[in-house]
N, C-alpha and C positions, 0 to 999 in steps of 0.2 A: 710474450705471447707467441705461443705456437702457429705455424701456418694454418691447419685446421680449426684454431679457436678463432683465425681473424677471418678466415673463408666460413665461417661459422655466423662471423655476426656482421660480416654483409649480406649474405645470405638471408638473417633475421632482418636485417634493416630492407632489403630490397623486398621483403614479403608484405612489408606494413607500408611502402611509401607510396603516399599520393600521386594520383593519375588524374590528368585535366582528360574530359569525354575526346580530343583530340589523340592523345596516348595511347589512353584505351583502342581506339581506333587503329595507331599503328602496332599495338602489342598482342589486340585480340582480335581485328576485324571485325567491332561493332560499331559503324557510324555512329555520328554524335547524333543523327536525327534519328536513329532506331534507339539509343540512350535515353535522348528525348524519351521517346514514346513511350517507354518500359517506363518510366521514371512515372510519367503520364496515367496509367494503365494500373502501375503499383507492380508487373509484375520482373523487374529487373533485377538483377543485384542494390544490395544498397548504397547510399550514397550521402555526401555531406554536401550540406549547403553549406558556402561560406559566408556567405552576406545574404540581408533578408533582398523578399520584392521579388516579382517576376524574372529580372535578369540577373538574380545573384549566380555567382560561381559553382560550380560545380566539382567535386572533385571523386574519385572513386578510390578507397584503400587495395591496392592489390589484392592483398589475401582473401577479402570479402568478396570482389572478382571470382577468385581461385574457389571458394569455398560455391557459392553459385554454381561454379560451371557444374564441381562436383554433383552438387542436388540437382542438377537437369540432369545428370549420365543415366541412362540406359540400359540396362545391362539384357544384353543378347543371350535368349537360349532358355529364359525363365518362365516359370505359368505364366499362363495366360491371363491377363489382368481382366 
């Protein structure tokens, strides 16, 4: 395996790997209680419960993070909505 095929599929693996709302926090600067909230609200990125009940786990897929952010961007300089 070439260097680019195995920077390739860390790459792919670090796109898909799970984030505890604490990670999240140190990777995107969304506290866990603004995750709460969204989660709350419906309007956050998505997320997996890991175990049933009020205090199940939480966990969030990176990419589904990434892809979120993308759908909130903005884009500057367009009509007027």
């Amino acid at each position: 395996m070439d260097k680019e095929a195995v920077q390739a599929a860390i790459d792919k693996a670090k796109k898909d790997e799970l984030l505890s709302p604490k990670e999240v926090h140190t990777d995107y600067g969304f506290s866990p209680q603004t995750l709460a909230n969204w989660r709350w609200t419906g309007t956050g990125p998505d997320y997996i419960k890991c175990s049933p009940g009020r205090g199940g786990r939480i966990k969030y897929r990176r990419s589904m993070i990434e892809r979120w952010l993308q759908e909130q961007t903005v884009t500057v300089g367009g009509s007027a909505a």
